[in-house]
C-alpha positions in Angstrom: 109.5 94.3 69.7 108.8 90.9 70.0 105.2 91.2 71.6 104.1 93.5 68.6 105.5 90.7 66.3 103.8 87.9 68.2 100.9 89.9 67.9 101.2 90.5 64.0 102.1 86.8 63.8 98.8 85.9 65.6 96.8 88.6 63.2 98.1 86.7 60.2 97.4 83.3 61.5 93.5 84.7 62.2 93.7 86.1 58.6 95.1 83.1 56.9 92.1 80.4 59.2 89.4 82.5 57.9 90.2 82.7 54.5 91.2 78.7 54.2 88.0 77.8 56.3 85.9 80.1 53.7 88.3 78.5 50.4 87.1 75.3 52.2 83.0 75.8 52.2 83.9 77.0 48.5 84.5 73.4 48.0 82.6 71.4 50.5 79.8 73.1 49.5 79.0 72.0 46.5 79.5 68.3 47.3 77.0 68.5 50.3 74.7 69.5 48.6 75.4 66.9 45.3 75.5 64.1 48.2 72.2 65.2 49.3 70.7 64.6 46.2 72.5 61.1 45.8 70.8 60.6 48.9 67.5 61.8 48.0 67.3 59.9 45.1 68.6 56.6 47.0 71.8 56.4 45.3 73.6 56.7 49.0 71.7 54.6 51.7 73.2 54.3 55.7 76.3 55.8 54.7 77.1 53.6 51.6 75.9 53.0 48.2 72.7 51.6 47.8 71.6 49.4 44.3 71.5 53.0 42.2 74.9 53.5 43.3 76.9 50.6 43.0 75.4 50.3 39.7 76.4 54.1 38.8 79.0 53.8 40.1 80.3 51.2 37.4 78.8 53.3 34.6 80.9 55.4 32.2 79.7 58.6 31.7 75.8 60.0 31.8 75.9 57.7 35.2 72.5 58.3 36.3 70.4 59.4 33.9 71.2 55.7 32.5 70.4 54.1 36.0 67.3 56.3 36.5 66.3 54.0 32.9 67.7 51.0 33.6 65.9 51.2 37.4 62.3 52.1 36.3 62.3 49.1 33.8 62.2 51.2 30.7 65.1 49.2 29.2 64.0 45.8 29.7 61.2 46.3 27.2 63.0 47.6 24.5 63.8 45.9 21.2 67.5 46.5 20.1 67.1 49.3 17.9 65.0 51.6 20.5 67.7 50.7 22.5 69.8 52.0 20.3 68.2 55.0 19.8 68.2 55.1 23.7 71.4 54.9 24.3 72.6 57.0 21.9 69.9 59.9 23.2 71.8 59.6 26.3 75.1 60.8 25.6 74.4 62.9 21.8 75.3 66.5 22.6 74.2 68.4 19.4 75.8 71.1 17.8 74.1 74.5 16.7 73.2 74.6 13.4 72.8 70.9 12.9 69.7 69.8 10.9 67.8 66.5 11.8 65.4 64.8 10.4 62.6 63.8 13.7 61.9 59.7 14.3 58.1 60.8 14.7 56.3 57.1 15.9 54.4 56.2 18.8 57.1 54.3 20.3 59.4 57.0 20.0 57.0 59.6 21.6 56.5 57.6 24.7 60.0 56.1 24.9 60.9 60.1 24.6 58.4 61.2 27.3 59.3 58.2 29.3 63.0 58.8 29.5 63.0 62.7 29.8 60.2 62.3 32.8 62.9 59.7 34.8 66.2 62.3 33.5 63.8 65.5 35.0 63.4 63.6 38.1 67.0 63.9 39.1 67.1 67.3 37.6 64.4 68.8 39.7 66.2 67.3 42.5 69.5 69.3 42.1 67.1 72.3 41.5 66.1 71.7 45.2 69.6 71.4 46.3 70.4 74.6 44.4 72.7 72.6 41.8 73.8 74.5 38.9 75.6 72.0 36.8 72.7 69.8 36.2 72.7 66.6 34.2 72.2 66.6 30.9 68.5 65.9 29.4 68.8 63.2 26.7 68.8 64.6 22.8 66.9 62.8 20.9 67.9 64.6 17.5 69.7 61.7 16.5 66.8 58.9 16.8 66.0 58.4 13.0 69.7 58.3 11.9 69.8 55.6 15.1 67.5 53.5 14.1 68.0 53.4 10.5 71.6 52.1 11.7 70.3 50.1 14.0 67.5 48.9 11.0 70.8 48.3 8.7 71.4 51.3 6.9 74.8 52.0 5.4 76.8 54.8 7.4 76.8 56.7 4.6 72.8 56.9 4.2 72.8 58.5 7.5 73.4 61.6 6.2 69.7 61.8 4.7 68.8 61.8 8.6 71.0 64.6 10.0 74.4 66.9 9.6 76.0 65.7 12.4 79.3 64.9 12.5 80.2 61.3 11.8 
């Protein structure tokens, strides 16, 4: 009696190892493969944060796609109100349904290509890791409601610029 309940005892144990060590590579998983991007990208250097990561690292919210622009000089450039419009590009998530009216200037179109070529760069590389929870592309919907703020425009004329929420 007591060998057969050793020996269920030790079936059990076998059972319970392989299903934490597979509950384990559910989760480890996934961070391997975000810290191989981090590394990729140079956010991670010799086993610590590099530049890109400290200064991520002390950025709320759309971390790197605002460290991807601050690193490739597109910021310093920038009068207030693109920066503005930058910023704000960077964390808008539109709605369905919402109209907009487009900021369509030359300085718009390049700061546009500019910042979604640097955003696509990370993106591509958590494609190559197999990441499926990519960061988010900056929206630029809001840009003319931006800068018109930005320009001076009462809160209330924004609404001649887009249906988004206030």
């Amino acid at each position: 009696v007591a060998e057969k309940s050793f020996k269920a005892f030790q079936k059990r144990r076998r059972h319970k190892g392989r299903h934490r060590k597979g509950a384990d590579d559910l989760f480890t998983e996934p961070i391997r493969r975000r810290l191989q991007v981090l590394e990729e990208l140079g956010y991670l250097r010799d086993g610590g944060l590099g530049p890109r990561g400290r200064f991520a690292a002390a950025s709320p919210g759309r971390e790197m796609q605002l460290t991807e622009t601050l690193f490739a000089g597109l910021l310093e450039d920038l009068d207030p109100d693109y920066l503005n419009v930058l910023m704000t590009a960077l964390v808008y998530e539109p709605r369905k349904g919402e109209w907009f009216e487009p900021l369509e200037t030359p300085e718009m179109e390049a700061l546009g290509d500019d910042c979604l070529d640097l955003v696509d760069r990370v993106r591509r590389a958590e494609k190559r890791a197999k990441i499926s929870d990519r960061v988010p592309l900056p929206d630029f919907s809001l840009s003319g409601a931006a800068l018109a703020w930005s320009r001076g425009a009462p809160f209330e004329a924004l609404r001649e610029y887009s249906a988004a929420d206030e």
